[in-house]
N, CA, C and O atoms as a Maestro MAE file, in Angstrom:
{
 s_m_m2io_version
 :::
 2.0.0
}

f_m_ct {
 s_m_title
 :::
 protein
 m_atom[260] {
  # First column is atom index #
  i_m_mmod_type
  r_m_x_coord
  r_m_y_coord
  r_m_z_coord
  i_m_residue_number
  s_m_chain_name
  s_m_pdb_residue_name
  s_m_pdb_atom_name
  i_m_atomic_number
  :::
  1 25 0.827 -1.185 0.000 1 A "UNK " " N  " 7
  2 3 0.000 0.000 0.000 1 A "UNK " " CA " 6
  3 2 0.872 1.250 0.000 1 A "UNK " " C  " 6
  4 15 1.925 1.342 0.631 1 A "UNK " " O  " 8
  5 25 0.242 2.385 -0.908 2 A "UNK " " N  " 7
  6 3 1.216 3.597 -0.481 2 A "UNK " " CA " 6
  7 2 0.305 4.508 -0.194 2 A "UNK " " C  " 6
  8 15 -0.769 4.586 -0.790 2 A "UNK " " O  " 8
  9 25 0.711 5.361 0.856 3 A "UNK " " N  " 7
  10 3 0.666 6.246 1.703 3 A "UNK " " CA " 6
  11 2 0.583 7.948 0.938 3 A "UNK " " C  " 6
  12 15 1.517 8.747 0.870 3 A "UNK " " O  " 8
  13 25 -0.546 8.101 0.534 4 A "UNK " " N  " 7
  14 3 0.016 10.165 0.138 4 A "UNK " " CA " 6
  15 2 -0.106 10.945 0.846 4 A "UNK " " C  " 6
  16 15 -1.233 10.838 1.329 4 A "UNK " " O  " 8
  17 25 0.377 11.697 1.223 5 A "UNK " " N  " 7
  18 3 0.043 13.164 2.162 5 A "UNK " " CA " 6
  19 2 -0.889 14.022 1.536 5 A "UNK " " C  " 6
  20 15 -0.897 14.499 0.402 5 A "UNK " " O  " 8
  21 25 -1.769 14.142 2.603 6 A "UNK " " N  " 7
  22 3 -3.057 15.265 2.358 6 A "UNK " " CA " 6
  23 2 -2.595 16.210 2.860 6 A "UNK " " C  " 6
  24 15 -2.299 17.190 2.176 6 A "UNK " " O  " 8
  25 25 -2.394 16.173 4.290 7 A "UNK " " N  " 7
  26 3 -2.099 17.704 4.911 7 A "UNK " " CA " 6
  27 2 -1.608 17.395 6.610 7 A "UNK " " C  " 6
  28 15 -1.780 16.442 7.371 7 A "UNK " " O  " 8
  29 25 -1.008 18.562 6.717 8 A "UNK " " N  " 7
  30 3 -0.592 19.120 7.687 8 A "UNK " " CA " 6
  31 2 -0.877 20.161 8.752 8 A "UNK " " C  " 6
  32 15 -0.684 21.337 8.444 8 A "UNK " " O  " 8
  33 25 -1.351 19.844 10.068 9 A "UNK " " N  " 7
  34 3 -1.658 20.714 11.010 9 A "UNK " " CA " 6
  35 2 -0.708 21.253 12.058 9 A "UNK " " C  " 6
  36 15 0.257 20.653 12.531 9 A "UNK " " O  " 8
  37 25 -1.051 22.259 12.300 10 A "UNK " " N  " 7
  38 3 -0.584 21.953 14.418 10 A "UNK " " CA " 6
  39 2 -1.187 22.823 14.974 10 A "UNK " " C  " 6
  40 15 -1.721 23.828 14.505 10 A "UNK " " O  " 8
  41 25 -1.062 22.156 16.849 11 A "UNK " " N  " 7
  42 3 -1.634 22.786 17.846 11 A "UNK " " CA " 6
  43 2 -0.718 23.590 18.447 11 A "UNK " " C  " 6
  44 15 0.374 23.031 18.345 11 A "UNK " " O  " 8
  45 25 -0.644 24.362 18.878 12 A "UNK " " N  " 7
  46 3 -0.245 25.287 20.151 12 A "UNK " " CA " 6
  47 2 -0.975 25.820 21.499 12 A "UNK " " C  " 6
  48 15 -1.762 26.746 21.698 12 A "UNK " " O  " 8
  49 25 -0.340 24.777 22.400 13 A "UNK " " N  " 7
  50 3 -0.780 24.993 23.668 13 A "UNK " " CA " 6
  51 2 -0.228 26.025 23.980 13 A "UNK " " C  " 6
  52 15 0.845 26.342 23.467 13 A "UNK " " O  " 8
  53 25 -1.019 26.980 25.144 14 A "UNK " " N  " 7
  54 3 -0.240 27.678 26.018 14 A "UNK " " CA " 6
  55 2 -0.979 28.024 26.976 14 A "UNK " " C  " 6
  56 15 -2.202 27.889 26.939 14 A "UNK " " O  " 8
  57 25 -0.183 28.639 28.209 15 A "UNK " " N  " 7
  58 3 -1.040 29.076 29.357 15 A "UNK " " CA " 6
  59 2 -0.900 30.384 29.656 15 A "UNK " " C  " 6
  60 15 0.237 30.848 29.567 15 A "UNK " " O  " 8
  61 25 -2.051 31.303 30.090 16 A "UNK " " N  " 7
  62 3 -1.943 32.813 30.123 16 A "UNK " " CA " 6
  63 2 -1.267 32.738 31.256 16 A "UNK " " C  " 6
  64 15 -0.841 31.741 31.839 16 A "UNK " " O  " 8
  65 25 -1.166 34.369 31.656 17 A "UNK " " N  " 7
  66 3 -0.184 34.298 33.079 17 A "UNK " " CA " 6
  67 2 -1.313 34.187 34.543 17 A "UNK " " C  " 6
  68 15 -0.928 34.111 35.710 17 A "UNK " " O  " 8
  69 25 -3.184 34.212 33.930 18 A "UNK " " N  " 7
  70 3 -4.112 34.045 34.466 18 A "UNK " " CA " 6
  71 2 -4.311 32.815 35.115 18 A "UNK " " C  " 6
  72 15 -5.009 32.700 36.122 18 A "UNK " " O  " 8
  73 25 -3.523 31.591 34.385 19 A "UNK " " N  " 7
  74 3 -3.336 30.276 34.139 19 A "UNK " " CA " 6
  75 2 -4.278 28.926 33.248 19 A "UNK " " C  " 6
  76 15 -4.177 27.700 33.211 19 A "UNK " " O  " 8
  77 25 -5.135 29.882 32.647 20 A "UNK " " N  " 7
  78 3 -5.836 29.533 31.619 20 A "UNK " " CA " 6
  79 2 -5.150 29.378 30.410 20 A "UNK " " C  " 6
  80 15 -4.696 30.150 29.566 20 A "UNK " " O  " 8
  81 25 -5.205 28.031 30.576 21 A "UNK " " N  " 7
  82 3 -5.277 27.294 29.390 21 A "UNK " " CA " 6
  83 2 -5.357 27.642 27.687 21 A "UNK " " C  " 6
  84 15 -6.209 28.518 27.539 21 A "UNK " " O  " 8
  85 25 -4.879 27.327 26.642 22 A "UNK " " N  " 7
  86 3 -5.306 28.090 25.306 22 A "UNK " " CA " 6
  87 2 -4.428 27.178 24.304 22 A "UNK " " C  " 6
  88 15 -3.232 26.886 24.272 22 A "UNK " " O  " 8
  89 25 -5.704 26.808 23.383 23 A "UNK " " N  " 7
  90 3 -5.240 26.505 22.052 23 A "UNK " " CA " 6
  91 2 -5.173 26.519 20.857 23 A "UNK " " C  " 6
  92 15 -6.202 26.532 20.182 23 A "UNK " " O  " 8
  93 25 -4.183 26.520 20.409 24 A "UNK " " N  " 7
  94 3 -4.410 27.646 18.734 24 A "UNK " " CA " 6
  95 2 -3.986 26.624 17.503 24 A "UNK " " C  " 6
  96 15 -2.895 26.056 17.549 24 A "UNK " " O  " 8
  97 25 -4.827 26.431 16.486 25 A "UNK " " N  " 7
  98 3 -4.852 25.637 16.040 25 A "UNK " " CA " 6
  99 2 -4.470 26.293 14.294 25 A "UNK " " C  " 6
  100 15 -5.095 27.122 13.632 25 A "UNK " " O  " 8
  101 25 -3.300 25.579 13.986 26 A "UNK " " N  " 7
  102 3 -3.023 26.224 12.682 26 A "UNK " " CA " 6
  103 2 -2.680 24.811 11.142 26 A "UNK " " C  " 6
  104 15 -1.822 23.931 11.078 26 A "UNK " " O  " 8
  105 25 -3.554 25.116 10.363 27 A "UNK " " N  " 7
  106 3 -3.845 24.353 9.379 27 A "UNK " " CA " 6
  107 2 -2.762 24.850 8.227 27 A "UNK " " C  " 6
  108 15 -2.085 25.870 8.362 27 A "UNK " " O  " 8
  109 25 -2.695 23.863 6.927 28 A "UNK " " N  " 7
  110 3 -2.229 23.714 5.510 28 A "UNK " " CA " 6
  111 2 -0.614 23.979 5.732 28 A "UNK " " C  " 6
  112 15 -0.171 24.731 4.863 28 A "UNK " " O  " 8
  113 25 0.169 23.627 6.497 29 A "UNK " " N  " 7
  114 3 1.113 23.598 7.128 29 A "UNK " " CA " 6
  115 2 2.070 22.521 5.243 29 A "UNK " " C  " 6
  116 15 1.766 21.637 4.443 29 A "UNK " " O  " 8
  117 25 3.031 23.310 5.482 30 A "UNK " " N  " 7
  118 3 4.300 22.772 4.208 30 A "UNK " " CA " 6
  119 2 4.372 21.057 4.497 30 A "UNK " " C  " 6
  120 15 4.858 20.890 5.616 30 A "UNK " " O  " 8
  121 25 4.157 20.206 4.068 31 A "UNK " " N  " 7
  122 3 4.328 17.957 3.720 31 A "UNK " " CA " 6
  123 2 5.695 18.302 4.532 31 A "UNK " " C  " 6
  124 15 5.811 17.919 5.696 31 A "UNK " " O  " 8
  125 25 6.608 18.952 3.959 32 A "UNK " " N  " 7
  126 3 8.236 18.666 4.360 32 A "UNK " " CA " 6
  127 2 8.771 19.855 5.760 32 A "UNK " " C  " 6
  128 15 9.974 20.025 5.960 32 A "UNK " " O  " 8
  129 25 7.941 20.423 6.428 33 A "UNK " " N  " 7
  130 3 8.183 21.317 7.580 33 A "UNK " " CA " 6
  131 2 9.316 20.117 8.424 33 A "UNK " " C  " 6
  132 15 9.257 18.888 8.397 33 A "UNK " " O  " 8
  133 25 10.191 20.908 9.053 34 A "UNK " " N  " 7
  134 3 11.009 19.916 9.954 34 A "UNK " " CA " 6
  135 2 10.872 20.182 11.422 34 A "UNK " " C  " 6
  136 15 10.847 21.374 11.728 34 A "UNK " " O  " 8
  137 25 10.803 19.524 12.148 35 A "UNK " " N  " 7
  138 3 10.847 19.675 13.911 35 A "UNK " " CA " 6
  139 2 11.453 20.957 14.121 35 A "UNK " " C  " 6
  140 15 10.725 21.833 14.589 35 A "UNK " " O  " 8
  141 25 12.619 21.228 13.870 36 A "UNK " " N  " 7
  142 3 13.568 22.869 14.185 36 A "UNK " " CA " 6
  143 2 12.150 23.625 13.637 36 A "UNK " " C  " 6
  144 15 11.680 24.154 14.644 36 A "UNK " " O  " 8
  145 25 11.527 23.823 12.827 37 A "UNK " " N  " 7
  146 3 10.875 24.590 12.245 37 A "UNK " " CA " 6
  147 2 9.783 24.463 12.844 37 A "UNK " " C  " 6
  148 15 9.118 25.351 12.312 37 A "UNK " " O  " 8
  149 25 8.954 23.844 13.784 38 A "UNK " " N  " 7
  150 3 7.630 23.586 13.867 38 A "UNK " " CA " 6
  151 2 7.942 24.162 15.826 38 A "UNK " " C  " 6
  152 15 7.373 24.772 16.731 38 A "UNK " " O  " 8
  153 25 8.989 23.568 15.584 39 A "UNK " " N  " 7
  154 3 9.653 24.452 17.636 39 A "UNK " " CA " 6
  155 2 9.971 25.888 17.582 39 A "UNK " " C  " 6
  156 15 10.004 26.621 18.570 39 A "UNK " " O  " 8
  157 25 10.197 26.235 16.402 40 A "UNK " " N  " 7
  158 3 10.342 27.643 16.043 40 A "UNK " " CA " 6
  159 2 9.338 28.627 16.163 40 A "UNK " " C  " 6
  160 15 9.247 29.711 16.739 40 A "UNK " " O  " 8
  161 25 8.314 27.645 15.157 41 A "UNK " " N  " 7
  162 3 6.908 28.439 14.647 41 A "UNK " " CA " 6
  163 2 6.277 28.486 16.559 41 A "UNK " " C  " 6
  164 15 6.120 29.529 17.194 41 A "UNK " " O  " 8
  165 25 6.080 27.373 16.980 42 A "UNK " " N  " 7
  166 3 5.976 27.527 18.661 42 A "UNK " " CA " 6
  167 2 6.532 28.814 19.774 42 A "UNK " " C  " 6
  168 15 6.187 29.399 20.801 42 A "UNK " " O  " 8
  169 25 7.383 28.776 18.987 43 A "UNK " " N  " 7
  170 3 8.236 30.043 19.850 43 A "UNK " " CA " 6
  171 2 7.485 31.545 19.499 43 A "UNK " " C  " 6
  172 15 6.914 32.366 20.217 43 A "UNK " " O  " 8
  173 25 7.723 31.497 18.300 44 A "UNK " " N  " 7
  174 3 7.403 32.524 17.381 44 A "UNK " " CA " 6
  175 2 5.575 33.092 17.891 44 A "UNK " " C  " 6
  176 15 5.148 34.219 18.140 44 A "UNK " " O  " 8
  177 25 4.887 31.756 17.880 45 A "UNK " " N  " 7
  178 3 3.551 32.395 18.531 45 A "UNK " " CA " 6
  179 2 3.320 32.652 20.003 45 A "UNK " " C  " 6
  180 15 2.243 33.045 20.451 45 A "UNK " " O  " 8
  181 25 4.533 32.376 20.817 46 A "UNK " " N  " 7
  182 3 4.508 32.751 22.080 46 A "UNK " " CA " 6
  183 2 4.934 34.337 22.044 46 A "UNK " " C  " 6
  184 15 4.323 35.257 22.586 46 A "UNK " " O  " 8
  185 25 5.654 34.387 21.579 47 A "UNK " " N  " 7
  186 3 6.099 35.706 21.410 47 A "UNK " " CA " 6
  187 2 5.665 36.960 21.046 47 A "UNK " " C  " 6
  188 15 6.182 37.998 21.461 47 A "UNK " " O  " 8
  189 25 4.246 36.873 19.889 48 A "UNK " " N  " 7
  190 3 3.309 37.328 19.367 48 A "UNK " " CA " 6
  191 2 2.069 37.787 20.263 48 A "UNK " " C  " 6
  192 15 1.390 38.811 20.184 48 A "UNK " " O  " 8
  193 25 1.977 36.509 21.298 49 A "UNK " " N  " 7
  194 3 1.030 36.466 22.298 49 A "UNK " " CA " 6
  195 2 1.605 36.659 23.625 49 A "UNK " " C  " 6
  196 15 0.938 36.894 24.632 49 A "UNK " " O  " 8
  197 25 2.511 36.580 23.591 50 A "UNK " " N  " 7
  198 3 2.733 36.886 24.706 50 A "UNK " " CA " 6
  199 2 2.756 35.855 26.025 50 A "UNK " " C  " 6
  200 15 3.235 36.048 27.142 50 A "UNK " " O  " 8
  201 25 2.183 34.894 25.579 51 A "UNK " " N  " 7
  202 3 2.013 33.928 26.436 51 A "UNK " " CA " 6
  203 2 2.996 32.466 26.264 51 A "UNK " " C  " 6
  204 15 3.127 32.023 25.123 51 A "UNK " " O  " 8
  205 25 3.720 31.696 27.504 52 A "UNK " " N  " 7
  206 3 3.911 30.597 27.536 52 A "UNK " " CA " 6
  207 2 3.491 29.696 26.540 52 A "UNK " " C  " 6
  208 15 2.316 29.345 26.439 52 A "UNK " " O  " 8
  209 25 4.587 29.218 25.640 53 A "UNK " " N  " 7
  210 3 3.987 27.566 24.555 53 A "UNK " " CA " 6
  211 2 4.573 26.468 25.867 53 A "UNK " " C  " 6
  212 15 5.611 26.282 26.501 53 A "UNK " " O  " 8
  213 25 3.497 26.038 25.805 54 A "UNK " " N  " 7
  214 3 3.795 24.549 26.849 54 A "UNK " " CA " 6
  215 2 3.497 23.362 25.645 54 A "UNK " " C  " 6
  216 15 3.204 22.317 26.227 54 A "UNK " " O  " 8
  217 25 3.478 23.200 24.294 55 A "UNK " " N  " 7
  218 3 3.287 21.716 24.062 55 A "UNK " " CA " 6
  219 2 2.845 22.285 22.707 55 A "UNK " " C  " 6
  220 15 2.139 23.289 22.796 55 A "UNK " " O  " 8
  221 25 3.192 21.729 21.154 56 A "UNK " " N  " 7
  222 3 3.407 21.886 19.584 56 A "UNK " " CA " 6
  223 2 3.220 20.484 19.568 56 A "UNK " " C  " 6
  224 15 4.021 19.606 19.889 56 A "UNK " " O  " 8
  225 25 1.590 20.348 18.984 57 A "UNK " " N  " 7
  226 3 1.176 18.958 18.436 57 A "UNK " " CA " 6
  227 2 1.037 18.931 17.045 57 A "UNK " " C  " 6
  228 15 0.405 19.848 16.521 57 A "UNK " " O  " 8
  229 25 1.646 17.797 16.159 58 A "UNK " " N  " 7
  230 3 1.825 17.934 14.775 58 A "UNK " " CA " 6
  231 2 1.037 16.631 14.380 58 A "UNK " " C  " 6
  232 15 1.310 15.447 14.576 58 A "UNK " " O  " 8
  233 25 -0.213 17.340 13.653 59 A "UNK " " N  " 7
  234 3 -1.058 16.071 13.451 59 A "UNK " " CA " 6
  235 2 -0.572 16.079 11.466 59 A "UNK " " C  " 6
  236 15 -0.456 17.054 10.723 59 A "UNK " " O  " 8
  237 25 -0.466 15.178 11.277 60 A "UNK " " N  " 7
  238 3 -0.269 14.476 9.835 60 A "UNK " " CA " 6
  239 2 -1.752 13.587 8.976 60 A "UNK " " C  " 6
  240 15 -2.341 12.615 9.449 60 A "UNK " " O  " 8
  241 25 -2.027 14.182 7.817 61 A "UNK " " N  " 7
  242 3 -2.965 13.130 7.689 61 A "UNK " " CA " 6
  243 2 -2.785 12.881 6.647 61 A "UNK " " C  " 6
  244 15 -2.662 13.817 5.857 61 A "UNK " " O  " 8
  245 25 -2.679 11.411 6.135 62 A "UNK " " N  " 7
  246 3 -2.198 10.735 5.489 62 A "UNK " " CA " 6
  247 2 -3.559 9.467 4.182 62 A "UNK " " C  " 6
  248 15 -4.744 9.302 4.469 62 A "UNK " " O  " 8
  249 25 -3.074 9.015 3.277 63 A "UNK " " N  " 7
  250 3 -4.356 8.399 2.155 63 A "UNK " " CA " 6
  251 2 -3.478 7.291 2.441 63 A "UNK " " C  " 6
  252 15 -2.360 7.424 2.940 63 A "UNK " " O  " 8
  253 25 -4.095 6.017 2.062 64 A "UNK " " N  " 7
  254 3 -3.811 4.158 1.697 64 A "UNK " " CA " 6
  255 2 -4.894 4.617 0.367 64 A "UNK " " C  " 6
  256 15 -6.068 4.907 0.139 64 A "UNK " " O  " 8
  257 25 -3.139 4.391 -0.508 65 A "UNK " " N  " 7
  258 3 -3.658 4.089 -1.529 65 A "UNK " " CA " 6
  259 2 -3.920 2.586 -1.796 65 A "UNK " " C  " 6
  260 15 -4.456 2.229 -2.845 65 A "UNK " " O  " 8
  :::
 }
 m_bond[259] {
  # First column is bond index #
  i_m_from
  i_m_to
  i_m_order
  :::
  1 1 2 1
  2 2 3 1
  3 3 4 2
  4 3 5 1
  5 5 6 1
  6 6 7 1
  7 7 8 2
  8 7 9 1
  9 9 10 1
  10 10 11 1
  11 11 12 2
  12 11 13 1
  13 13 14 1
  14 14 15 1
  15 15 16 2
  16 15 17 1
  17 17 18 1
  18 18 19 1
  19 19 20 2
  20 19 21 1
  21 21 22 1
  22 22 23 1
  23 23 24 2
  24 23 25 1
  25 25 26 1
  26 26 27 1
  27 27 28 2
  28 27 29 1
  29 29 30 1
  30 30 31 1
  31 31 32 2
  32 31 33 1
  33 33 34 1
  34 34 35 1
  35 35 36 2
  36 35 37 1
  37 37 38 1
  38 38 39 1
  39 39 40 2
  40 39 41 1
  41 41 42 1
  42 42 43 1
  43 43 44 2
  44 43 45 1
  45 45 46 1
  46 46 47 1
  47 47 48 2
  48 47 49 1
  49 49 50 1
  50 50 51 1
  51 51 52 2
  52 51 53 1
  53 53 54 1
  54 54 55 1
  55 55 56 2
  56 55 57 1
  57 57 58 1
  58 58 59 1
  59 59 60 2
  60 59 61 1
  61 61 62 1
  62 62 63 1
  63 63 64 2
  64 63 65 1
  65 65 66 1
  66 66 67 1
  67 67 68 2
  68 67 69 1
  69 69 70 1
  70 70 71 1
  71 71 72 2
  72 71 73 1
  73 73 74 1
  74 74 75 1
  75 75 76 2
  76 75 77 1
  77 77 78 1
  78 78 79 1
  79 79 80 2
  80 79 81 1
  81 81 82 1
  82 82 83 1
  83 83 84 2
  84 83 85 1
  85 85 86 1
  86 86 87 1
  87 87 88 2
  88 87 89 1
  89 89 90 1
  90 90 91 1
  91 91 92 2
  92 91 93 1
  93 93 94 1
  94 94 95 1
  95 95 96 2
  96 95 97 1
  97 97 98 1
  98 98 99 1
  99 99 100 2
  100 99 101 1
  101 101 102 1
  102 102 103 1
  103 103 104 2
  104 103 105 1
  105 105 106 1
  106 106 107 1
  107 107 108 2
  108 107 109 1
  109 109 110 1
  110 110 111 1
  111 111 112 2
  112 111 113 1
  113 113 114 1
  114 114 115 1
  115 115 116 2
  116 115 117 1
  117 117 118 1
  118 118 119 1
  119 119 120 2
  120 119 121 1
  121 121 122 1
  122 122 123 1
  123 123 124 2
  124 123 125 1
  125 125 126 1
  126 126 127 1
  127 127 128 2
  128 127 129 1
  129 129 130 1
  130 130 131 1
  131 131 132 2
  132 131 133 1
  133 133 134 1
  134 134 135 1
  135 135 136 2
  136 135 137 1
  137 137 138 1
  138 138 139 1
  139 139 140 2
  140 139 141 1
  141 141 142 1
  142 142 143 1
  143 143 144 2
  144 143 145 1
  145 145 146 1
  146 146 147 1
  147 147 148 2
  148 147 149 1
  149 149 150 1
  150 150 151 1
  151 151 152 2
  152 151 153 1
  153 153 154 1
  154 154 155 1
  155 155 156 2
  156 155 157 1
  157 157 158 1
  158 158 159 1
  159 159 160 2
  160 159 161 1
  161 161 162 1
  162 162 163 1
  163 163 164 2
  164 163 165 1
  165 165 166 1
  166 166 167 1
  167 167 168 2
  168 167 169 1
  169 169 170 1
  170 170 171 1
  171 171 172 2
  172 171 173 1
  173 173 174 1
  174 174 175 1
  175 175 176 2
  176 175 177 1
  177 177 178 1
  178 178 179 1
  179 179 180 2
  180 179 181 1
  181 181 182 1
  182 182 183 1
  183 183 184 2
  184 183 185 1
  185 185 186 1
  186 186 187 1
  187 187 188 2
  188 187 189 1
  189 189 190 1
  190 190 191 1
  191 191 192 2
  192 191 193 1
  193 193 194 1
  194 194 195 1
  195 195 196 2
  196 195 197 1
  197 197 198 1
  198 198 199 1
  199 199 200 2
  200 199 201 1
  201 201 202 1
  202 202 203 1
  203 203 204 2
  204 203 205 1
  205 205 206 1
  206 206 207 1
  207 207 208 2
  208 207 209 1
  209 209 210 1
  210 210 211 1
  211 211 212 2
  212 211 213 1
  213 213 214 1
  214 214 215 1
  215 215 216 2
  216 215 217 1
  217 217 218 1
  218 218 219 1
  219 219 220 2
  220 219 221 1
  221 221 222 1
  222 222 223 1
  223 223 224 2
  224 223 225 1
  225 225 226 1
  226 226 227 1
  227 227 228 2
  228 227 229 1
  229 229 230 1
  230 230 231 1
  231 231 232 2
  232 231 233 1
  233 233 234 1
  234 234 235 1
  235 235 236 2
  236 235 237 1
  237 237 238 1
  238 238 239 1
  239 239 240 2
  240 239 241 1
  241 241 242 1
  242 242 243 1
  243 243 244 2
  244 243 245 1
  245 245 246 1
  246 246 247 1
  247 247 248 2
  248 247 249 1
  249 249 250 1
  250 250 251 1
  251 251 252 2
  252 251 253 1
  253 253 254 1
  254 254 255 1
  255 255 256 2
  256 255 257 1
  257 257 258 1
  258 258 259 1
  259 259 260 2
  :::
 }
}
């Protein structure tokens, strides 16, 4: 069986300094993004927001051909 790539997500957890919880969810993400790059993009939206990244979930979804 082979396998095609549809697409690419991720989550970004973080916690305000309130301690509420928050997750930001970002779609159509590049097939070939690499870990350095996806810990980056994590950083990068903490920084924006201002708030703590506690956890960058990289969901993959994948076809059987």
């Amino acid at each position: 069986m082979d396998k095609m790539w549809e697409k690419t997500s991720v989550v970004v957890q973080s916690t305000k300094e309130d301690g509420t919880a928050r997750k930001r969810s970002f779609n159509n993400i590049a097939e070939k993004a690499t870990d350095e790059q996806l810990q980056s993009f994590g950083g990068l939206v903490a920084q924006l927001t201002g708030e703590a990244t506690d956890k960058v979930t990289v969901n993959v979804t994948t076809a059987l051909a």
